[in-house]
TORDREN-889453 format. One record per atom (N, C-alpha, C): residue number from 0; atom name; residue in three letters; x negated, y, z. Coordinates in steps of 0.05 Angstrom, whole numbers, always signed. Each point is the difference from the previous one (the first is absolute). Example, Ala and Ser with C-alpha at 12.3 -4.5 7.8 and 13.67 -1.06 7.14 Angstrom:
<rec n="0" atom="N" res="ALA" x="-264" y="-114" z="+156"/>
<rec n="0" atom="CA" res="ALA" x="+18" y="+24" z="+0"/>
<rec n="0" atom="C" res="ALA" x="-18" y="+24" z="+0"/>
<rec n="1" atom="N" res="SER" x="+7" y="+21" z="-14"/>
<rec n="1" atom="CA" res="SER" x="-16" y="+24" z="+1"/>
<rec n="1" atom="C" res="SER" x="+15" y="+22" z="+14"/>
This chain:
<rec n="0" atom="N" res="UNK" x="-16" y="-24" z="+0"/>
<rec n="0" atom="CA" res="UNK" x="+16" y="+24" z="+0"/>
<rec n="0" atom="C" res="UNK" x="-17" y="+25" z="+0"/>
<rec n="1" atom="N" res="UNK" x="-24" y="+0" z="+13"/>
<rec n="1" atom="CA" res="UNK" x="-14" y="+28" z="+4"/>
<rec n="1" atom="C" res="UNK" x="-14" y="-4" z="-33"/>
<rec n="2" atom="N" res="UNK" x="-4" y="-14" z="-15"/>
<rec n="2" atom="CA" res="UNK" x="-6" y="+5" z="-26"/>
<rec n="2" atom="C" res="UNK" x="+23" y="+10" z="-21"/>
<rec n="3" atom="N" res="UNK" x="+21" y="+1" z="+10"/>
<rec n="3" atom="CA" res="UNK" x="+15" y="+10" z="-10"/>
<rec n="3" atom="C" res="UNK" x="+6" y="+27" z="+4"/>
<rec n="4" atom="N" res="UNK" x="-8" y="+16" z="+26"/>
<rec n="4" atom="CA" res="UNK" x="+13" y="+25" z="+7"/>
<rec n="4" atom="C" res="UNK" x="-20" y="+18" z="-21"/>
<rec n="5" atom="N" res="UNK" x="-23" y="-3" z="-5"/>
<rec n="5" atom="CA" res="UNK" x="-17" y="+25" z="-12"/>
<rec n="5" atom="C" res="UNK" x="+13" y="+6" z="-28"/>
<rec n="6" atom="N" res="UNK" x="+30" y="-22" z="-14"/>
<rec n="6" atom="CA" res="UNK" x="+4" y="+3" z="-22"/>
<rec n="6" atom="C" res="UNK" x="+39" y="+18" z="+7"/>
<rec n="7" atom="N" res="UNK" x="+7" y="-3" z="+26"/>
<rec n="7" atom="CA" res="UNK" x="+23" y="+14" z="+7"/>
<rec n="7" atom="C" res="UNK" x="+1" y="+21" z="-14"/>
<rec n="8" atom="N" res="UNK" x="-13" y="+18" z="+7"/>
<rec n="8" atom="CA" res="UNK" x="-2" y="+32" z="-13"/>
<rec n="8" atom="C" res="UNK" x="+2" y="+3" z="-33"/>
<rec n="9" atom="N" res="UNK" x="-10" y="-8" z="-11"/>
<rec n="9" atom="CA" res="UNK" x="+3" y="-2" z="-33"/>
<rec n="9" atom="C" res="UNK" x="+23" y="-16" z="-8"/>
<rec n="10" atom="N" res="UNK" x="+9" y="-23" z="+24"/>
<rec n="10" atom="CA" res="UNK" x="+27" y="-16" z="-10"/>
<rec n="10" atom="C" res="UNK" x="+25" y="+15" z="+4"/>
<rec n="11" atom="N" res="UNK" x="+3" y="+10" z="+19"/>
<rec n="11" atom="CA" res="UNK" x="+27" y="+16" z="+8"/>
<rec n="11" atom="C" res="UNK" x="-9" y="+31" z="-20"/>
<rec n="12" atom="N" res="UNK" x="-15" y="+13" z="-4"/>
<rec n="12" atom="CA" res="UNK" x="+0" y="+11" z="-23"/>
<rec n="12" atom="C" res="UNK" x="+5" y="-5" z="-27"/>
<rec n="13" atom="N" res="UNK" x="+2" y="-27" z="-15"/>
<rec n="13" atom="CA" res="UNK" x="+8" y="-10" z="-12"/>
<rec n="13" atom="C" res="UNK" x="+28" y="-4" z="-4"/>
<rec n="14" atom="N" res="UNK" x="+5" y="-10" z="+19"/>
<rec n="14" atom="CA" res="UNK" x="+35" y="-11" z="+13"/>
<rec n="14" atom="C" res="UNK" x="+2" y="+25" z="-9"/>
<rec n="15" atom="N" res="UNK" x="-1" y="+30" z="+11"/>
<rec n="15" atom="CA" res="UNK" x="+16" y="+20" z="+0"/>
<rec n="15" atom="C" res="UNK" x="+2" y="+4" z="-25"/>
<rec n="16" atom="N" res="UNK" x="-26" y="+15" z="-12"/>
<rec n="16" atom="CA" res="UNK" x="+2" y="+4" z="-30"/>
<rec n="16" atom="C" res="UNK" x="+22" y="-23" z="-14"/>
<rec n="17" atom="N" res="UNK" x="+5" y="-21" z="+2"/>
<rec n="17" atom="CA" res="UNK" x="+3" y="-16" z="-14"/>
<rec n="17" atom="C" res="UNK" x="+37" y="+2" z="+4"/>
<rec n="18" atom="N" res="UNK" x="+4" y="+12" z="+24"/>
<rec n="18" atom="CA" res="UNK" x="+22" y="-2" z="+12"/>
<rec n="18" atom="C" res="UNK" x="+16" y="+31" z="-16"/>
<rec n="19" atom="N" res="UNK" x="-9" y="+17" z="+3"/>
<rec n="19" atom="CA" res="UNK" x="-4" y="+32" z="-18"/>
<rec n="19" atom="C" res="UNK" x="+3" y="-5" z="-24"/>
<rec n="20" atom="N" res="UNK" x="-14" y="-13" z="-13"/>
<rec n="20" atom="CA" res="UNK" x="+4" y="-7" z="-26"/>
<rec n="20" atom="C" res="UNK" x="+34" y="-17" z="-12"/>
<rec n="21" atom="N" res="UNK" x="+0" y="-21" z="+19"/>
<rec n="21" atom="CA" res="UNK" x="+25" y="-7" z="-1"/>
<rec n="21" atom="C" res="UNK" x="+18" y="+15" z="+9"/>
<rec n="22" atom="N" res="UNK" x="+7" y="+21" z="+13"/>
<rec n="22" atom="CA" res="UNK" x="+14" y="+20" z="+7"/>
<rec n="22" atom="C" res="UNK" x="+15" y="+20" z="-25"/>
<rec n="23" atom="N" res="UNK" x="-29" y="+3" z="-9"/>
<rec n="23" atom="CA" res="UNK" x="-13" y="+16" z="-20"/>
<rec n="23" atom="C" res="UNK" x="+22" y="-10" z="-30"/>
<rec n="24" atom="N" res="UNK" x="-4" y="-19" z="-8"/>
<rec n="24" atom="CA" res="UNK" x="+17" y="-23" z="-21"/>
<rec n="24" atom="C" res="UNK" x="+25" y="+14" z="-9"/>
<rec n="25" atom="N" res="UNK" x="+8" y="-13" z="+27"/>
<rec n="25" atom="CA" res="UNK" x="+23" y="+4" z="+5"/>
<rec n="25" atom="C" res="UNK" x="+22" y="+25" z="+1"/>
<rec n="26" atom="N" res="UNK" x="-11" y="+19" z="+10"/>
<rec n="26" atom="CA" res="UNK" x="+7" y="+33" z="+1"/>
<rec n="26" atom="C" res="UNK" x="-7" y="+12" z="-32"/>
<rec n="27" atom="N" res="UNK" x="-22" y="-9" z="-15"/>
<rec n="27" atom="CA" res="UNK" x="+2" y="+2" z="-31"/>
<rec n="27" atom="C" res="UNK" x="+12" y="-18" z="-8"/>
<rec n="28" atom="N" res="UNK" x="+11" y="-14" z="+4"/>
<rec n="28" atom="CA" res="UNK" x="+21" y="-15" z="-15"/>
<rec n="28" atom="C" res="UNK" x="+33" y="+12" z="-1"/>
<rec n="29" atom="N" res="UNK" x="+2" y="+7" z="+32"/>
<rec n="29" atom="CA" res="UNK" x="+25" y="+24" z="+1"/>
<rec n="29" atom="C" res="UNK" x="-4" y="+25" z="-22"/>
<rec n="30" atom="N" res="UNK" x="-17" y="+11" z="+12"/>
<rec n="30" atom="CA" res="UNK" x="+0" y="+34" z="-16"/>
<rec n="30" atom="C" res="UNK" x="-15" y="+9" z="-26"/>
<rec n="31" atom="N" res="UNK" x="-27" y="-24" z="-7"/>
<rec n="31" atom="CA" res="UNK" x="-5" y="+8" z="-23"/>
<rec n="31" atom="C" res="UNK" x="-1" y="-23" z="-19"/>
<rec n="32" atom="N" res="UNK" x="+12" y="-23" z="+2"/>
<rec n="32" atom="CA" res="UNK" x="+11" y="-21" z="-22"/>
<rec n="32" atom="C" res="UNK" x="-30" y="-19" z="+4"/>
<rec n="33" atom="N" res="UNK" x="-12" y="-1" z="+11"/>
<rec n="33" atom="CA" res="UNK" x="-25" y="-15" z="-7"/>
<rec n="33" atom="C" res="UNK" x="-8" y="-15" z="+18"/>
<rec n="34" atom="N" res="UNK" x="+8" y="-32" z="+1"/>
<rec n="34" atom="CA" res="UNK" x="+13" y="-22" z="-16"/>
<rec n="34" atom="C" res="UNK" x="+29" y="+19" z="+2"/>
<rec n="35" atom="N" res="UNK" x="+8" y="-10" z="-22"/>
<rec n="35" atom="CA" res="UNK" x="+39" y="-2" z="+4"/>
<rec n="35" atom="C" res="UNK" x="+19" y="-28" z="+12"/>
<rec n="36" atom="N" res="UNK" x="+6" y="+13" z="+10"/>
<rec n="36" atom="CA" res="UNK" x="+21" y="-17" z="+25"/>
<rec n="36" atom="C" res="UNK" x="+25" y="+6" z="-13"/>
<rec n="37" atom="N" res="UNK" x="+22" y="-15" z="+17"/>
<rec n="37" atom="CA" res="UNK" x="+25" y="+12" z="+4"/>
<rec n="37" atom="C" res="UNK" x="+3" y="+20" z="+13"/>
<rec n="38" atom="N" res="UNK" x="-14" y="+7" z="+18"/>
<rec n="38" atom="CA" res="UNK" x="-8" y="+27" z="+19"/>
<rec n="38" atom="C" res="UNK" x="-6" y="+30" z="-14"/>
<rec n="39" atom="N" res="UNK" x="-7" y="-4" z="-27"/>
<rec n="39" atom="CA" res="UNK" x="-12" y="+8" z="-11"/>
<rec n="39" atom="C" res="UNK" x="+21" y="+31" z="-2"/>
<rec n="40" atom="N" res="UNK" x="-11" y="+26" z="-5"/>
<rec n="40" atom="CA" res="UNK" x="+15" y="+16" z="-3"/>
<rec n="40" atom="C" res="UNK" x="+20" y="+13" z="+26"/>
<rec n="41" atom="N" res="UNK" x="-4" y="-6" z="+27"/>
<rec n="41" atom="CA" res="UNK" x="+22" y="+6" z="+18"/>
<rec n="41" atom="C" res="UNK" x="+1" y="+21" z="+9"/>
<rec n="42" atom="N" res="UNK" x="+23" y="+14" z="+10"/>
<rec n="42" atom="CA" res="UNK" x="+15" y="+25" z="+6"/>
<rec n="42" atom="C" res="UNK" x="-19" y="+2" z="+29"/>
<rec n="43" atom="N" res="UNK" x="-11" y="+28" z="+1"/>
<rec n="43" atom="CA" res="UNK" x="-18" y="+5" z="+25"/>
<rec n="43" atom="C" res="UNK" x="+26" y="-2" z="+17"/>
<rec n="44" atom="N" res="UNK" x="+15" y="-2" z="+5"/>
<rec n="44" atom="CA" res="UNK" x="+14" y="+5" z="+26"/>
<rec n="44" atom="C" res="UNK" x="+15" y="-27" z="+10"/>
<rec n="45" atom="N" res="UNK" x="-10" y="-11" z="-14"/>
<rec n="45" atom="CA" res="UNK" x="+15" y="-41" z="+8"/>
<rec n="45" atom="C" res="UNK" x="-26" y="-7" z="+9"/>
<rec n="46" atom="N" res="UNK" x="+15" y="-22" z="+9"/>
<rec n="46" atom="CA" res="UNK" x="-16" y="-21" z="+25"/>
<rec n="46" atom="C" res="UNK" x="-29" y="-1" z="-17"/>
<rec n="47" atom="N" res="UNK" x="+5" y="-9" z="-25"/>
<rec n="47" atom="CA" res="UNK" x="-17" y="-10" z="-8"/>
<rec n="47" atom="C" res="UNK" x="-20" y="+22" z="-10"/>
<rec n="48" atom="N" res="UNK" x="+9" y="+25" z="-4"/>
<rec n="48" atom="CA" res="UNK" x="-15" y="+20" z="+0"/>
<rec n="48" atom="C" res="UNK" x="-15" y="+8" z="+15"/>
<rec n="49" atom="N" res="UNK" x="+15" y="+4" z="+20"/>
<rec n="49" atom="CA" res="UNK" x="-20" y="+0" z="+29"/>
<rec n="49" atom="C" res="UNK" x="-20" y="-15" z="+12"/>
<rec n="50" atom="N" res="UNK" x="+6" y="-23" z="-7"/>
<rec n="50" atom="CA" res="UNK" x="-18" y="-24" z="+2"/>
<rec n="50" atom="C" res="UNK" x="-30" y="-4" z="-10"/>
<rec n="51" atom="N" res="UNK" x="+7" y="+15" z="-31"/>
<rec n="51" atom="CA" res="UNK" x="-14" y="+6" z="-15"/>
<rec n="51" atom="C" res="UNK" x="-23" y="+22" z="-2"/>
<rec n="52" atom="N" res="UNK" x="+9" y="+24" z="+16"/>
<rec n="52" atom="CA" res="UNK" x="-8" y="+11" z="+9"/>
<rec n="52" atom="C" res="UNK" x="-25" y="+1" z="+26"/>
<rec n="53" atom="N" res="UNK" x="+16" y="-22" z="+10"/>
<rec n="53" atom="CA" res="UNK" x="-22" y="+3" z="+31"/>
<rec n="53" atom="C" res="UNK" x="-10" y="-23" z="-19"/>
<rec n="54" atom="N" res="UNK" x="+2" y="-20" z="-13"/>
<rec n="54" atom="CA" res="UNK" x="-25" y="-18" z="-14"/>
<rec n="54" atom="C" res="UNK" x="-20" y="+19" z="-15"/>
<rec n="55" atom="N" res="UNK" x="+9" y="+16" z="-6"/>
<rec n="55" atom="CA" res="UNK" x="-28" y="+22" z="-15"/>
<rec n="55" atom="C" res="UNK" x="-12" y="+9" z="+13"/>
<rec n="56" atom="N" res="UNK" x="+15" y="+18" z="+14"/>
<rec n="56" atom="CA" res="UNK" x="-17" y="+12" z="+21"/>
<rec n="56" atom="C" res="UNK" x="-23" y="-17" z="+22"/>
<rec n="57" atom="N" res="UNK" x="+27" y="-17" z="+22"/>
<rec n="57" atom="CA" res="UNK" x="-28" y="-15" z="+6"/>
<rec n="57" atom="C" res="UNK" x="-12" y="-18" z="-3"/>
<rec n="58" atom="N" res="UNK" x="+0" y="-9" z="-29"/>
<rec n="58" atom="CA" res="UNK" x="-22" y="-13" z="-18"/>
<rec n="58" atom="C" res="UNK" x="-23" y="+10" z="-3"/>
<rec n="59" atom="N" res="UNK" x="+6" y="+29" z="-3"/>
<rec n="59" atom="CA" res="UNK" x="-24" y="+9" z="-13"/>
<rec n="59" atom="C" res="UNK" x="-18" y="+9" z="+37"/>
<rec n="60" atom="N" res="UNK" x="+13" y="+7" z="+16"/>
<rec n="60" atom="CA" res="UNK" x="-9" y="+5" z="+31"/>
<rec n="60" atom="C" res="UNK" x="-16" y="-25" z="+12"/>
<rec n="61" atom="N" res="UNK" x="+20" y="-24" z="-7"/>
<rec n="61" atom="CA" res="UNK" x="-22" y="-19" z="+3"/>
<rec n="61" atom="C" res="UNK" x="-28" y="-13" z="-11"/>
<rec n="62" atom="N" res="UNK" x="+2" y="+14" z="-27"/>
<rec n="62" atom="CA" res="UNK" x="-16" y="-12" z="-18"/>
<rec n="62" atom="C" res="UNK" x="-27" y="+26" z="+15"/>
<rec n="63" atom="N" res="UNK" x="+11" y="+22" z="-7"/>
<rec n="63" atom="CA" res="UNK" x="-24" y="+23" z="+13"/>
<rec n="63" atom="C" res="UNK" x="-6" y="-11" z="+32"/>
<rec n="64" atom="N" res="UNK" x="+16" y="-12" z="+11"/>
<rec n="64" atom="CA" res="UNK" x="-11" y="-3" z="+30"/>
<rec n="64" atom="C" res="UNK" x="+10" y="+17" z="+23"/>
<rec n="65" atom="N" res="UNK" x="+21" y="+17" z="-13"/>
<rec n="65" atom="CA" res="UNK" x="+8" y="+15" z="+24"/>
<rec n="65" atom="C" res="UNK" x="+14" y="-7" z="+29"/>
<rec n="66" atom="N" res="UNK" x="-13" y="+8" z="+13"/>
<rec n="66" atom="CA" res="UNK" x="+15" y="-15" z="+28"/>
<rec n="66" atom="C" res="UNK" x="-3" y="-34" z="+4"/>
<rec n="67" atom="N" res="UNK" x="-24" y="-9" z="-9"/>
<rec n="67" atom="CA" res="UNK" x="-1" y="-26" z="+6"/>
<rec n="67" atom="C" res="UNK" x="+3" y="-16" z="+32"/>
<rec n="68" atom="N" res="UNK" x="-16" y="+17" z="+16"/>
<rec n="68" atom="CA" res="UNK" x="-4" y="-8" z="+22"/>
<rec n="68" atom="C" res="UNK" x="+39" y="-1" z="+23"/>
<rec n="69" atom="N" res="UNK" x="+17" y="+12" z="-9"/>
<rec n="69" atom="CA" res="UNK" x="+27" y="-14" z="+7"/>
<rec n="69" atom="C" res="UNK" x="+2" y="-20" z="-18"/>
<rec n="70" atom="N" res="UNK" x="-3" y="+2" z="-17"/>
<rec n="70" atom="CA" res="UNK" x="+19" y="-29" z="-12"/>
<rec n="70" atom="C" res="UNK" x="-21" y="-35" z="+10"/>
<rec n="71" atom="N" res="UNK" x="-27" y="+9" z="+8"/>
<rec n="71" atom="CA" res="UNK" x="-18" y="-27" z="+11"/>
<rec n="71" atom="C" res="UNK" x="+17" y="-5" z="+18"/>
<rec n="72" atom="N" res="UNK" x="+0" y="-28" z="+8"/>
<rec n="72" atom="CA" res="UNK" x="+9" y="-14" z="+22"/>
<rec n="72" atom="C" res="UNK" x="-26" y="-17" z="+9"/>
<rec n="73" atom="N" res="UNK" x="+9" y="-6" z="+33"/>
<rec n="73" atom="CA" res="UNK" x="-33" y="-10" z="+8"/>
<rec n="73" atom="C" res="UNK" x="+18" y="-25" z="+8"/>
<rec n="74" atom="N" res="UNK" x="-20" y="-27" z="-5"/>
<rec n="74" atom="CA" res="UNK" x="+8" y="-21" z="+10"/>
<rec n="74" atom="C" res="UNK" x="-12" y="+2" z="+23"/>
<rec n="75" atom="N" res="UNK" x="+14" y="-12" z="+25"/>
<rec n="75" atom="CA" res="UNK" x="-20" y="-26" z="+27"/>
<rec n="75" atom="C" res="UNK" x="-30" y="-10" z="-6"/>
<rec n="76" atom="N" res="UNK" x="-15" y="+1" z="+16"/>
<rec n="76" atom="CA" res="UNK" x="-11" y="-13" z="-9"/>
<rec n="76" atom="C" res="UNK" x="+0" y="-24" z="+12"/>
């Protein structure tokens, strides 16, 4: 296990980016067609607009890193 912790830091940076990016997808798929969905095209003020919305936004917050240290959780050890 202790050969594993020196690689933590670059893995959960990964996870996030990776997590941002899928965020990311998805919120361009709502508002600017890219992939096209059935989602594709939706009224800013429906569920799914909104939805869409906070997927852009904090897609892109997570992908930059903002505010990481709330969203870590610490295991037991």
């Amino acid at each position: 296990m202790r050969m594993l912790e020196s690689y933590s830091g670059p893995l959960l940076s990964v996870l996030r980016i990776m997590t941002g990016l899928l965020f990311l997808q998805h919120g361009t798929s709502k508002y600017l067609g890219l992939p096209v969905s059935k989602f594709t095209g939706v009224a800013p003020m429906t569920m799914g607009g909104v939805a869409g919305m906070f997927e852009l936004v904090g897609g892109a917050l997570i992908v930059i890193g903002l505010l990481p240290a709330p969203l870590r959780f610490s295991c037991p050890a």
